[in-house]
C-alpha positions, 0 to 999 in steps of 0.5 A, spaced: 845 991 937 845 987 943 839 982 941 842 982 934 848 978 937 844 974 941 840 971 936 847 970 932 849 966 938 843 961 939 843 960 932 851 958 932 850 955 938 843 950 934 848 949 928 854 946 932 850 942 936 845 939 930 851 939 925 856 936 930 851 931 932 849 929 924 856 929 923 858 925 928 853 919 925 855 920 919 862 918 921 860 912 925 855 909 919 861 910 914 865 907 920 861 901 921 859 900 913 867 901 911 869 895 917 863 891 916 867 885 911 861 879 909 863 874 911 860 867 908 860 860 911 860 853 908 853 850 909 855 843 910 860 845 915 859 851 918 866 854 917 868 861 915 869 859 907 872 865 902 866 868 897 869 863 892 868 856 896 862 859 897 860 860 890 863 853 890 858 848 886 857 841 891 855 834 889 854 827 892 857 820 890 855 813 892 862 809 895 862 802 896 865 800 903 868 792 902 873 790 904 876 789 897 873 797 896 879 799 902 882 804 901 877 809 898 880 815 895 876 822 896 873 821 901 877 825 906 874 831 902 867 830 904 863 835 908 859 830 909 859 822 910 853 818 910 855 810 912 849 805 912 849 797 909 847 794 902 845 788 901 849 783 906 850 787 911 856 791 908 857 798 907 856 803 903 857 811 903 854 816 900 859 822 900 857 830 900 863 834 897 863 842 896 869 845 900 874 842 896 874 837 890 879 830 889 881 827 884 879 821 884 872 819 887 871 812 889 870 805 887 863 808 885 857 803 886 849 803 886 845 806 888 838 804 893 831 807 896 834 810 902 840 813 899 835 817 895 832 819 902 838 822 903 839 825 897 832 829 897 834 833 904 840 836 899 837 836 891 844 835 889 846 832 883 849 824 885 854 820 881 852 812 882 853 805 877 846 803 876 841 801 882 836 797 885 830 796 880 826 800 885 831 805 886 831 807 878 824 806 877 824 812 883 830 816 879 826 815 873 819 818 876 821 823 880 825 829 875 828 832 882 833 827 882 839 829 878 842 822 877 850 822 874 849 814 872 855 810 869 851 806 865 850 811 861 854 816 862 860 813 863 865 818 860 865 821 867 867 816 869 873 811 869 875 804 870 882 802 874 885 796 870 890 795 876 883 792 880 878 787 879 871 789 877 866 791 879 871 795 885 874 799 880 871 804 878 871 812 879 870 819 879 872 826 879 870 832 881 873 836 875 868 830 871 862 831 875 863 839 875 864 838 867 857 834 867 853 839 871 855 844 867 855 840 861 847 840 863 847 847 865 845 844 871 844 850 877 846 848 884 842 851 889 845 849 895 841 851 902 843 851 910 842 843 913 844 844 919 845 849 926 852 850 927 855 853 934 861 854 936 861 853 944 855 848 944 859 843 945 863 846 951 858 845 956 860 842 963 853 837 963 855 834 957 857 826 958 864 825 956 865 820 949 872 819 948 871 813 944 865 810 940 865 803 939 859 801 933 858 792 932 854 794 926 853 787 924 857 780 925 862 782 920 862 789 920 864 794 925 867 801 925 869 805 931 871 813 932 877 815 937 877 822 939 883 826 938 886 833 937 878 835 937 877 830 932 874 823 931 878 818 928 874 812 924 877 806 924 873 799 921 874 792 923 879 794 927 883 797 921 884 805 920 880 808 915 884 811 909 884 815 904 889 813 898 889 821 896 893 823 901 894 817 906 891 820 911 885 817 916 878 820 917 876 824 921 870 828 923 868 834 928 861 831 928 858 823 928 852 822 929 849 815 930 842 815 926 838 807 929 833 806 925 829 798 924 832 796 919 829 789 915 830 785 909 825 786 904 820 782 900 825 780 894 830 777 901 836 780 898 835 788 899 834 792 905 828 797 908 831 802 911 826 807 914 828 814 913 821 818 915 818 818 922 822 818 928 827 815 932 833 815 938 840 817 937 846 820 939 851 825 937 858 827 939 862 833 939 868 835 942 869 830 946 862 829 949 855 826 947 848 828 947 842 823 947 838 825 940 831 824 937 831 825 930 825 826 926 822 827 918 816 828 916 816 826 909 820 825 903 821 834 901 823 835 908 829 835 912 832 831 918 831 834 924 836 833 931 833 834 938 835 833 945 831 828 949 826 836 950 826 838 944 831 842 943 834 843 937 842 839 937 848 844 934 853 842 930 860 843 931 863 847 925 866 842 921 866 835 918 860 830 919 859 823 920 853 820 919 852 813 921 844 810 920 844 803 924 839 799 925 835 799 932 839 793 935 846 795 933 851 795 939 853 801 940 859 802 946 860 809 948 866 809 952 868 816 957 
């Protein structure tokens, strides 16, 4: 009876013990799956975004930057803003939207070679008006552009009889979304860039309150770091978007120096994207001296400190300056 009584109490033993303990795993797996939520993030700004705005579809629009294009509209809404010159030396932006949409989109102007370089990091669909012959031949045989042209697209695009051409047209969000459905286009957007929080914070890093840009004799554009962001100017002026009012600000500038020359025609610009070259980038007040890098046309632009090590972004808006290597930067602490 005795040796009955031990067994029977070894045994309870074994079960509490191996039952407890699967028990307790069991509690801790289902703990872990219940509070564990997926959290999505924007991927050309990093931030934490609802499941919707992930699911949202992105695209890009060329926008001209003459002083008769100012103020521009949509252009706050950008996750991200490249700026570099057309033929002259006046700016021109191309617009990357994706977090929200405006309205109005614009003035919508043509399209060059370099932009194209751009637009092949991202495979999104683009909105322009025309081109350079270069710049169509390109979108013509290269099936991987998804051009958006007014020329002969127009209904997704509208005219402002309230200003002259050819710094009236524009766009919208809701029309380019229409076109891309329309087209069954499907949108495959992917991370660009690293993003980290407290990269930024380190204690080595220069400070750069304020950026000082000549990009030419008649163009200039500054950005002032304020409230954790930076605010462009250009030519001295705020630069406004006419949506809101509000003046353009960004997480992230980035200033890309390239040899910028003029091409065999004396009219349009080279502006070599693939290769390498010296840059900056600022964030949160401070800068970091930056190497970018791109291998060929099908690949991305890379961003390294002066060891090699890849450059974090702030999550947030970025602007993009492409410069030429002799562009006076001043960068003031």
């Amino acid at each position: 009876m005795r040796k009955l009584l031990t067994a029977i109490s070894i045994s309870c033993i074994f079960i509490y013990c191996f039952g407890c303990t699967k028990a307790k795993n069991s509690i801790d797996n289902y703990t872990k799956e219940c509070n564990t939520e997926q959290k999505y993030y924007n991927f050309y700004t990093g931030l934490e975004c609802s499941k919707e705005e992930n699911n949202n579809s992105a695209f890009m629009v060329i926008v001209e930057n003459s002083e008769r294009a100012r103020p521009q509209s949509g252009l706050s809404y950008a996750d991200i803003l490249y700026e570099t010159s057309a033929e002259g030396g006046i700016p021109r932006f191309l617009a990357l939207f994706s977090s929200s949409y405006p309205s109005s989109i614009g003035p919508v102007r043509s399209v060059r070679p370099y932009f194209l370089d751009i637009i092949k990091e991202f495979n999104l669909p683009f909105a322009h008006c025309g081109g350079s012959l270069e710049a169509l031949n390109t979108i013509s045989n290269d099936s991987s552009l998804i051009s958006i042209n007014e020329i002969d697209k127009g209904s997704y695009f509208w005219r402002d009889s309230s200003k002259a051409a050819p710094h009236n047209l524009y766009t919208s969000s809701d029309n380019i979304k229409k076109y891309i459905a329309d087209n069954s286009i499907n949108i495959i957007k992917s991370k660009e860039y690293s993003y980290d929080e407290n990269y930024f914070n380190s204690n080595d890093l220069n400070s750069a309150n304020k950026i000082n840009l000549i990009v030419n004799k008649s163009y200039n554009t500054s950005y002032e770091y304020k409230d954790n962001l930076y605010y462009k100017t250009m030519n001295s002026k705020p630069a406004i978007d006419s949506l809101n009012n509000s003046q353009l600000c960004f997480s992230n500038i980035i200033i890309q120096k390239t040899p910028i020359s003029l091409c065999s025609d004396n009219s349009h610009l080279n502006i070599p994207l693939i290769g390498d070259g010296d840059g900056f980038v600022f964030s949160k007040g401070k800068m970091i001296e930056a190497k970018w890098s791109r291998s060929s046309k099908d690949s991305k632009t890379k961003l390294t400190d002066i060891k090699g090590n890849e450059i974090f972004l702030s999550p947030g808006k970025t602007m993009w300056n492409i410069v030429d290597i002799k562009s006076k930067i001043e960068i003031l602490h």
